[in-house]
C-alpha positions, -999 to 999 in steps of 0.1 A, spaced: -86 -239 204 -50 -236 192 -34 -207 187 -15 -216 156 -37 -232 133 -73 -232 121 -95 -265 123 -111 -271 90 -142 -288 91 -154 -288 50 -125 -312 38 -125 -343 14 -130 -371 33 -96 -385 18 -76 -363 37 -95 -373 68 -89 -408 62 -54 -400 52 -49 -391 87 -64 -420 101 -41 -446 81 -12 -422 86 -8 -417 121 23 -400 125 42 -377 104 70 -400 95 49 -424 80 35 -398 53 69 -387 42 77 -382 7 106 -370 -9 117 -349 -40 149 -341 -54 150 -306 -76 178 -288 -94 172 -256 -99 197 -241 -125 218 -210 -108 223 -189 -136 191 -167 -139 196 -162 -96 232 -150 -101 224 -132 -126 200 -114 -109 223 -111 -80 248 -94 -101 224 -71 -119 212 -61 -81 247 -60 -63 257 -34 -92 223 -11 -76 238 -15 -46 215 -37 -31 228 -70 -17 201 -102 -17 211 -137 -11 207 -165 -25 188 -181 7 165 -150 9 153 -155 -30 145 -193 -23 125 -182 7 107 -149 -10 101 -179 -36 87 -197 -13 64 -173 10 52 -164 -29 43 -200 -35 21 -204 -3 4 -169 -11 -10 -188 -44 -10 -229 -25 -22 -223 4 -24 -256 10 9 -261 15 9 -245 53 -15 -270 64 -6 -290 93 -19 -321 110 -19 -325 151 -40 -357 166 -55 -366 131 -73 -334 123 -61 -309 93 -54 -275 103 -47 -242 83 -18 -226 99 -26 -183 105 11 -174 96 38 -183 77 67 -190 96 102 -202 86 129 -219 112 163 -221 103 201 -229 119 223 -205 123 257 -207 137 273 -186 164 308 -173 161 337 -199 174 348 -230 162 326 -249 181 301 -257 158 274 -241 182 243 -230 165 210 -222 171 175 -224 159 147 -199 155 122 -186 131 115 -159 109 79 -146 101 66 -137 66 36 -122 53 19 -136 21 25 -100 3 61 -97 14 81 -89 -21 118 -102 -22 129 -71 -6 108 -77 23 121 -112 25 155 -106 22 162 -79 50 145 -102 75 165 -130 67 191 -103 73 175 -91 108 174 -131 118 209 -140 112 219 -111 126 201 -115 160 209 -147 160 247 -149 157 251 -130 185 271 -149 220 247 -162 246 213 -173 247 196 -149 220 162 -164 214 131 -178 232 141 -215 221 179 -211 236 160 -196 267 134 -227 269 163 -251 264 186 -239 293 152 -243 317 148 -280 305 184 -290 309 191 -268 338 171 -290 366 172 -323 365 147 -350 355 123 -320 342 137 -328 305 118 -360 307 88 -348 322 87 -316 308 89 -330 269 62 -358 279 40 -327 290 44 -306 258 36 -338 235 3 -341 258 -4 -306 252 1 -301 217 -16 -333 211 -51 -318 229 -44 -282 213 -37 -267 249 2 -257 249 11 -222 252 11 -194 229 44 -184 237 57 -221 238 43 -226 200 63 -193 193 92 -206 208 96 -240 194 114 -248 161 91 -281 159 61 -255 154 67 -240 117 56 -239 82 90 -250 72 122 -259 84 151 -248 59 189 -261 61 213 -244 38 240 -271 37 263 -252 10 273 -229 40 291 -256 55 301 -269 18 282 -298 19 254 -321 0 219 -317 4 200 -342 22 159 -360 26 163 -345 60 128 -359 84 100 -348 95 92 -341 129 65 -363 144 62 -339 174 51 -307 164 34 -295 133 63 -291 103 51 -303 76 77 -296 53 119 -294 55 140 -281 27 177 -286 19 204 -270 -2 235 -284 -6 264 -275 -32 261 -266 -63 262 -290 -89 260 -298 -127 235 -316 -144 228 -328 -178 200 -311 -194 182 -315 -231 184 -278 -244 169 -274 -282 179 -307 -293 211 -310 -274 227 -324 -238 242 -295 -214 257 -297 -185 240 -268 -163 254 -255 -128 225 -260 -108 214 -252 -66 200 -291 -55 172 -287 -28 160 -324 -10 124 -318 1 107 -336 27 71 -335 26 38 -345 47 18 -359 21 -16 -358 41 -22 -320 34 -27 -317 0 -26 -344 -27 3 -349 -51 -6 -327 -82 -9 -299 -64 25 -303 -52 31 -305 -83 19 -277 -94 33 -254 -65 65 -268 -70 65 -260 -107 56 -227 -98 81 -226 -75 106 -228 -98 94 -207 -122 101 -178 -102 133 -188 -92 142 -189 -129 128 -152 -127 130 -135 -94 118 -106 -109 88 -118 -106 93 -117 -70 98 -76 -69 58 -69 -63 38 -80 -40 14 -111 -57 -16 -97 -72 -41 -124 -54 -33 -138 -19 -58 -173 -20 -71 -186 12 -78 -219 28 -111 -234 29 -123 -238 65 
């Protein structure tokens, strides 16, 4: 019935139960702090900048990313009124600020395809913050928030009628595709405003099931052939819905996570296998 996600019927019975003993999304967080050394990504900045292309360093962690749930799928599950669901895109919300001095900003979300290559990636993270810097009410969200706050008492009623919906799998397409509460991710790049990362929470409304910070960069020690360095390295806190997968294959997908940001390379072809989900 919903128009984001697929029920899956044929699961272990833990991740049933998981949802059961974890009710809401906040209880199931867990949290992981990585360092992931920036030399290998500015290098390959450089090597690119001097072909006259111009990536980011935002747009590699998310091409790293969309690569990572091409191979987990797993990890764009999301769970809505105890049930596990497979969500049918990859989708990506992220604040962006507007012009001024203000501090206004807004949220939206970008879309990715499981073969998107790093080029891909990067000029719709261009097209997003592009569109989205602009004065005035730019997106469907902005749009949506000026409605609620515009008459009033419908805040109240009208959020108390969208938890009912999306609780019973009944809200609106284009409310889903509006709402920054309805993503695979949410990403906060913190160094913009040069500042720490954080273990930033998980939304019990909605169906994020994971939120990503960078903050500055920082170094830390490391044991390289025998000896202590200190390496520059880009910090990410991860916040995580533990009910959709178990904790080793986090593991794994965050191991190979970082493998290709030690390479993004890697991330130049499309993956040579896209896995799916089990229904």
């Amino acid at each position: 019935m919903r128009s984001d996600g697929r029920y899956l019927k044929n699961m272990d019975p833990m991740y049933k139960i998981a949802s059961h003993i974890m009710t809401e999304r906040s209880d199931a967080m867990n949290m992981i702090e990585l360092d992931i050394p920036l030399e290998p990504i500015q290098k390959y900045l450089n090597e690119k900048r001097k072909q006259g292309i111009h990536i980011s360093h935002l747009a590699i962690v998310l091409a790293a990313y969309v690569r990572v749930l091409a191979e987990y799928p797993q990890l764009n599950r999301f769970i809505v009124n105890k049930r596990v669901y497979a969500r049918n895109h990859i989708s990506v919300c992220m604040v962006v600020l507007k012009p001024g001095n203000y501090g206004d900003e807004t949220e939206d979300k970008m879309y990715f395809d499981p073969a998107d290559d790093i080029f891909a990636v990067n000029q719709k993270v261009i097209d997003y913050v592009e569109k989205n810097r602009q004065q005035g009410d730019v997106n469907e969200m902005d749009k949506v928030i000026k409605i609620l706050t515009g008459i009033p008492g419908l805040l109240n009623i009208g959020v108390r009628l969208l938890k009912l919906m999306d609780r019973y799998g009944i809200m609106p397409k284009a409310i889903i595709e509006a709402s920054p509460f309805h993503c695979s991710m949410v990403i906060s790049n913190l160094a913009s405003l040069r500042t720490n990362h954080i273990f930033h929470h998980v939304y019990n409304f909605g169906t994020t099931s994971m939120v990503l910070t960078i903050g500055n960069s920082r170094e830390v020690p490391m044991r390289r052939k025998g000896e202590i360095e200190f390496v520059k390295c880009m910090p990410f806190g991860v916040v995580m819905d533990e009910r959709i997968c178990t904790g080793s294959y986090y593991a794994l997908a965050f191991k190979r996570m970082k493998e290709y940001l030690s390479d993004p390379t890697k991330l130049e072809t499309p993956p040579t296998v896209v896995n799916e989900d089990v229904k």
